[in-house]
N, C-alpha and C positions, 0 to 999 in steps of 0.2 A: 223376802220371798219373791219368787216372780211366778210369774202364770202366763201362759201364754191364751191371748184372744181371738188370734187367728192363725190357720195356718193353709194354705193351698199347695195341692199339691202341685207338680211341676218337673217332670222326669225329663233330665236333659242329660246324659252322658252321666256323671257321678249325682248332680243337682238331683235333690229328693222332692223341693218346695220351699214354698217362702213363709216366713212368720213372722206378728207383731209382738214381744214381750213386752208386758208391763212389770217395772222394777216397783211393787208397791210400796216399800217404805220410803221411800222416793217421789212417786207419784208423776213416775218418765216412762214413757214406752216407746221402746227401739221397733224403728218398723220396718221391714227388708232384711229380717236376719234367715241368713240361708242354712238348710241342713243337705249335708253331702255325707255318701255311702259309696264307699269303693273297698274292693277287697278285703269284706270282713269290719269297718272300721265306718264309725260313723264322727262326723266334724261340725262345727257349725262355722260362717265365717260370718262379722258383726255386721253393719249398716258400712256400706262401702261408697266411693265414687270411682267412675272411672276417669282414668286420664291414657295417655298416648306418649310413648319414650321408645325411640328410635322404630319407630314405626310400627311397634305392638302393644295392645290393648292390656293393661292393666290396671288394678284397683288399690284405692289405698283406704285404710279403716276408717270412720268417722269417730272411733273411739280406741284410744290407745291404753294399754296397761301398762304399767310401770315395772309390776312384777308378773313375768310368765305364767308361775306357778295360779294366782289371782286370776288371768285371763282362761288358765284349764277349766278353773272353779267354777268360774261364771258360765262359761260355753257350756261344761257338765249338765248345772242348775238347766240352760235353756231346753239343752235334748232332753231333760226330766217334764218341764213342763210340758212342750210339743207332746211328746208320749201319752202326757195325761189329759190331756183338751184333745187327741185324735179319737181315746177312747171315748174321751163322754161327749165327743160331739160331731159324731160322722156324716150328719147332716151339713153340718158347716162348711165342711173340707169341698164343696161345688161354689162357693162365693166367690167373689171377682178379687182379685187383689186391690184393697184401697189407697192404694198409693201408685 
């Protein structure tokens, strides 16, 4: 199951905000997962770094999936939890980002 612990929001062009999952039977929490919303569609991308290839800025995952279908599943799960930690916890959503 995951749950999310935090989440700030953070309106940049499609960028919604930033959030920490914790993968409980696991006992790991990804922190910097992004949620995006553009036309209709909402996406999350995982813990990323950037780097610089021919002179523009891009990012590469910190976590890869092997199977596509697997990494739909998991993204799904994390906009399930976001959802449910913004409802029961609107107070929170004014905290700093800890990372």
């Amino acid at each position: 199951m995951l749950k999310c612990t935090m989440f700030k929001p953070h309106e940049q062009g499609a960028l919604l905000g930033f959030a920490n999952i914790l993968v409980e039977k696991w006992g790991v929490t990804l922190q910097g997962c992004k949620l995006f919303s553009q036309n209709g569609k909402r996406w999350v991308a995982l813990p990323s770094v950037p780097y610089e290839k021919d002179g523009v800025k891009k990012y590469s995952e910190c976590i890869r999936f092997e199977n596509k279908e697997h990494k739909e599943k998991f993204c799904d799960m994390i906009k399930l939890a976001i959802d449910e930690f913004k409802c029961q916890n609107p107070e929170q959503q004014e905290l700093p980002i800890p990372f």
